[in-house]
C-alpha positions in Angstrom: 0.0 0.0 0.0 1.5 3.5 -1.2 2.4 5.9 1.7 1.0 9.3 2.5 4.4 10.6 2.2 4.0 8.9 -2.0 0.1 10.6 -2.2 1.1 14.2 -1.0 4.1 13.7 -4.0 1.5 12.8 -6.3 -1.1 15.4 -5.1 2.0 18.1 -5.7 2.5 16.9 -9.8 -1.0 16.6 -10.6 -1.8 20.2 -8.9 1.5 21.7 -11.2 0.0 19.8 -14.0 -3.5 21.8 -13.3 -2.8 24.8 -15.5 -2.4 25.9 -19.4 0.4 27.6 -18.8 2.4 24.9 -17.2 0.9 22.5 -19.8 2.2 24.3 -22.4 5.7 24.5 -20.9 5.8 21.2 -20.4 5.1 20.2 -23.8 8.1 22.4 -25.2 10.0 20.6 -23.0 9.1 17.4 -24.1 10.9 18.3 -27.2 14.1 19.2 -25.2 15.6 21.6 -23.0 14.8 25.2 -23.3 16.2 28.8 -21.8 13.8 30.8 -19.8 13.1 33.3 -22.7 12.7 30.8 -25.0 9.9 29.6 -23.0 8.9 33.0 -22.7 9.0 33.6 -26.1 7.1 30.5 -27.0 4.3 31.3 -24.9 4.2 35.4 -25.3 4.7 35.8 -21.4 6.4 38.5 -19.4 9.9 37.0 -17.5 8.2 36.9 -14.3 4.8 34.9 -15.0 7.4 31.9 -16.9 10.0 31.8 -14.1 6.9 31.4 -11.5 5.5 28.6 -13.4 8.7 26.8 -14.0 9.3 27.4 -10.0 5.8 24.8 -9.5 7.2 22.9 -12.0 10.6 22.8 -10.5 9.3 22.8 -6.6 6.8 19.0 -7.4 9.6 17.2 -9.5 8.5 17.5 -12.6 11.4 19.5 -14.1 15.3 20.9 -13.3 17.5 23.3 -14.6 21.3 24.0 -15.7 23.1 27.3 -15.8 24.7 28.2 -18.8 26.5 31.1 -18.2 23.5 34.0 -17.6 21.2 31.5 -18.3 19.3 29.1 -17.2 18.1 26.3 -18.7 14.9 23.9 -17.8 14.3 20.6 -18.9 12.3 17.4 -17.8 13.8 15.4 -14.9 12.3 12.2 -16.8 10.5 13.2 -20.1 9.9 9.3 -21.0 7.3 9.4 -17.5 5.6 12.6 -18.3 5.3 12.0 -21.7 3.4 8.4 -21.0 1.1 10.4 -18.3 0.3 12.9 -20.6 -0.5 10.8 -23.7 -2.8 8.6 -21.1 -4.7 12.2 -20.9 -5.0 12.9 -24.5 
């Protein structure tokens, strides 16, 4: 039988799953790792509103970043996981 400790984990990725925004995100990511203003770009956002949804993102497990220099770089901790969860929602 799973834990609470395991449900409160799950409960965390399916409420950072709950919105467009991150939705969206997620699926450029699913095509590899992108910079924060490419992100931004991609989805016509200001700076602020990306780097608060890549924070949920970032804070329930679902993605991590690198620093290149200036910038810093997201991508999905295990793309091969989210991308069989979000194909069981399509």
């Amino acid at each position: 039988m799973a834990h609470e400790k395991d449900f409160s984990r799950q409960a965390r990725i399916f409420k950072a799953l709950a919105h467009p925004t991150r939705l969206m995100i997620i699926d450029s990511l699913l095509k590899g790792e992108k910079c924060v203003g490419d992100i931004q770009d991609l989805l016509h956002s200001s700076q602020p509103n990306v780097s608060q949804h890549l924070s949920i993102l970032k804070a329930s497990g679902i993605v991590d970043f690198c620093q290149q220099g200036n910038l810093r770089c997201y991508y999905l901790k295990d793309p091969e996981k989210i991308r069989t969860l979000m194909g069981s929602l399509s």
